[in-house]
N, C-alpha and C positions, 0 to 999 in steps of 0.2 A: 724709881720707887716701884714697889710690887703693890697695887693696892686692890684691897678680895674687900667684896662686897657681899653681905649677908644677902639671902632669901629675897627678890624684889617680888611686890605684890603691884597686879593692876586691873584696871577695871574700866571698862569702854560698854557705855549701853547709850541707847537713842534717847531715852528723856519721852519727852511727850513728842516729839516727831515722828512721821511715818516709817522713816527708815534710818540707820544707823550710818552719816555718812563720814564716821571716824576712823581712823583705820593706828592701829598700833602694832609693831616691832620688838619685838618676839610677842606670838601671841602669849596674855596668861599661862596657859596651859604647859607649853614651851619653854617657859624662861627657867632658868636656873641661874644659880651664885657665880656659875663660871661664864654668864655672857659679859661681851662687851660693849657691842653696838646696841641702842635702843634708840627708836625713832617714833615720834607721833604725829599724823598729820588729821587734819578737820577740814574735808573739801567745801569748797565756797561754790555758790552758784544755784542750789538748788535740785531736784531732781535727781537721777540718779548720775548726772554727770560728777557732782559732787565727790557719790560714793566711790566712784571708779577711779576720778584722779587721784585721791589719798591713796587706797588700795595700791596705782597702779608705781604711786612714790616709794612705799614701803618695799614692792617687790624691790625695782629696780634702784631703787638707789643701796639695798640691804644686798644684791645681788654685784654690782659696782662694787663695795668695799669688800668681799667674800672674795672676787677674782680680780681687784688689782690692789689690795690695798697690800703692800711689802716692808713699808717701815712700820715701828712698833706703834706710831704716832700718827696720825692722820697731820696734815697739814692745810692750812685755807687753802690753798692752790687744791690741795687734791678734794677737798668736799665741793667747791665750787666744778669743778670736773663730773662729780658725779652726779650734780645739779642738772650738768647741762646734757649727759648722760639720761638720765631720767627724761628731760624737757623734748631729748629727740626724741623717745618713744613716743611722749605726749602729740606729735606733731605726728608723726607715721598712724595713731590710733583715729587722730580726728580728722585723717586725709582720710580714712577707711569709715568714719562712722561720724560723717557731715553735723548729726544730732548734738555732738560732745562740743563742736565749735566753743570757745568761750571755757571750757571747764579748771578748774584751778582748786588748789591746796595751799592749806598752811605747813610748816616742817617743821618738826623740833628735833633736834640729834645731839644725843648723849653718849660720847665714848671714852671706857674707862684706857687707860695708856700706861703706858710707864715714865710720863712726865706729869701726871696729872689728868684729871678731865675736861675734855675738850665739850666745849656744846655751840653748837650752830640753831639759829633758827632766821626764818623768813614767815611773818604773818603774825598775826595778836593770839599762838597759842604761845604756854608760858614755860621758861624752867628755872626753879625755884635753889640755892645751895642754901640748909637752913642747917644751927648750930646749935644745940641747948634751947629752944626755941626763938632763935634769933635770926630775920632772913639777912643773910651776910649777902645774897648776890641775887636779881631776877635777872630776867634778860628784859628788853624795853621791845613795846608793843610795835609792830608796823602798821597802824591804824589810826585810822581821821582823826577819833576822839584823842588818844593821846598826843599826836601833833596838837590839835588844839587846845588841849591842856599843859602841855610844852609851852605855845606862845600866848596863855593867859588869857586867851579868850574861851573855855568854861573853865569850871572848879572840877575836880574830881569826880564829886557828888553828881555835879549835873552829868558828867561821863558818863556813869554808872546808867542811864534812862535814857540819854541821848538818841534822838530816832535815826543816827547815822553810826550808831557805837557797834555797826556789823561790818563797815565799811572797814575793808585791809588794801594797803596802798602798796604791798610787794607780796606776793605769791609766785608757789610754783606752776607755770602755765604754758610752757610751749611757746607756738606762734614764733618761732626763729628768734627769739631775742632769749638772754638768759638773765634769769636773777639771779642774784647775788644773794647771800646769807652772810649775815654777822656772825663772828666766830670769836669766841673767847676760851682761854685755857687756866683752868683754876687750877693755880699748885697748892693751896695752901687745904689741903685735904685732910682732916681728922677723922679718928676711930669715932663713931657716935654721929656723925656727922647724916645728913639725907640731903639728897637730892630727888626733886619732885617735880615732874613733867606732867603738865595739864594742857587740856583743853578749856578754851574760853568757857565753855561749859558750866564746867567745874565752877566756875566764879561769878557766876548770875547769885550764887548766896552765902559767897565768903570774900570776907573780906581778906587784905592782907594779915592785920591783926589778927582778925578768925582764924585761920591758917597756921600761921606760928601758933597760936593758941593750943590747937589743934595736935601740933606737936612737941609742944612742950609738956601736954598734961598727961600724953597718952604715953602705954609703957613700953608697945610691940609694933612693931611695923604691922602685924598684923590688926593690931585694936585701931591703930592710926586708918587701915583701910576702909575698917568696918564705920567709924567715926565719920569719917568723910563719906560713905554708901548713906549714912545716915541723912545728912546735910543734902544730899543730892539726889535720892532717888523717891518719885514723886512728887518732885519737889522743884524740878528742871527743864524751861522748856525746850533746852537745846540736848541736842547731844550730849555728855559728856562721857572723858575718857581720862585718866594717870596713871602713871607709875611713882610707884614708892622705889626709892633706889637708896638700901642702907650701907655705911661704910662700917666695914668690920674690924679691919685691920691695916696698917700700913705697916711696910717695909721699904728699908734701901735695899739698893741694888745689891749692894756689899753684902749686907748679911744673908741677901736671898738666895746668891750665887752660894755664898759660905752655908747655908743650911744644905740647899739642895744639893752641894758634893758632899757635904757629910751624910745625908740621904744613902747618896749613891755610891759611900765608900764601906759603908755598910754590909755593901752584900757583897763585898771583894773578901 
């Protein structure tokens, strides 16, 4: 399937923190309807080692899929590769700057394919496949609270305040071992469709209902940004950071091949 994606909007600011230690793929600025890779990561730890590890995932793992990525399709073997691709460098920076010891990231990775959208993520940031305002798919948190709200020991509710709801139990980090990311591939892709990659951030004051709300009432990928800048800005004490990722159109392969020689029989 050919699947083109309208105009993506996003937006990464520090909140009420000193520094911004989110890092996003393609920057705003950057992006257009014809990318396909987007990544977001939310360094853990503090300080600016925080900021550098995210930063240093974006480079390198956006750098990894640009020179070896050859099939149309990314596959878990190969994002797990570029995982550990990324993790050496993390290991070579903190041989060289003793200070960074410890420093680690969350990962979210969105790529559009010709089997569908693949999305990996490692850490409690989130990505969202939502439909007429309905979330049809999140990805599930790698952090304390949700484990423990898995085996019933809080509610949701007490989640949401929890004084360990910062703790993440898999990030990207170096130190010779590599994590692993969960990887999932949606085929069932529609015209109208969004997908929405956040940071925890973003959810210190939306709910999930909020959220679909959110996109269910709004008209424009664009109004849906500004709605959401709304809910979040002054309002956050964490970082936060998303992308809007709209689906515009789907095609099969068939008819894409058949358009695009009619295209090019044109100027014969």
């Amino acid at each position: 399937m050919n699947i083109m994606i309208g105009k993506p909007y996003a937006v990464s600011e520090r909140g009420y923190k000193l520094n911004n230690e989110d890092s996003i793929y393609p920057s705003p600025e950057a992006v257009n309807s014809n990318q396909k890779l987007f990544l977001m990561c939310d360094g853990v730890g503090g300080t600016e080692k925080g900021e550098i590890a995210s930063s240093m995932t974006c480079d390198y793992f956006s750098t990894y899929f640009s020179s070896m990525l050859t099939e149309e399709n990314p596959t878990p073997e190969f994002i797990q590769k570029a995982i550990q691709y990324t993790e050496a460098h993390f290991d070579t920076y903190v041989a060289e700057h003793s200070e960074a010891q410890g420093m680690a990231t969350t990962l979210i990775m969105l790529y559009i394919g010709t089997n569908g959208v693949t999305l990996a993520h490692v850490g409690d940031s989130r990505i969202y496949h939502i439909r007429n305002g309905e979330i049809l798919y999140q990805t599930e948190d790698h952090s304390l609270v949700n484990s423990l709200v898995k085996m019933g020991k809080i509610t949701p509710q007490e989640a949401r305040n929890h004084p360990k709801k910062n703790v993440i139990l898999r990030a990207i980090q170096g130190t010779d071992r590599y994590t692993e990311a969960d990887v999932v591939l949606i085929q069932d892709v529609q015209p109208g469709d969004y997908f929405f990659m956040c940071t925890d951030g973003v959810l210190e004051n939306l709910t999930n209902e909020m959220l679909a709300s959110i996109f269910k009432e709004q008209t424009t990928s664009e109004v849906i940004k500004d709605t959401l800048m709304e809910s979040c800005d002054g309002k956050t004490n964490d970082n936060f950071s998303f992308y809007i990722i709209p689906i515009q159109n789907i095609q099969d392969s068939v008819g894409y091949r058949q358009n695009l020689l009619s295209f090019l029989y044109s100027f014969i």
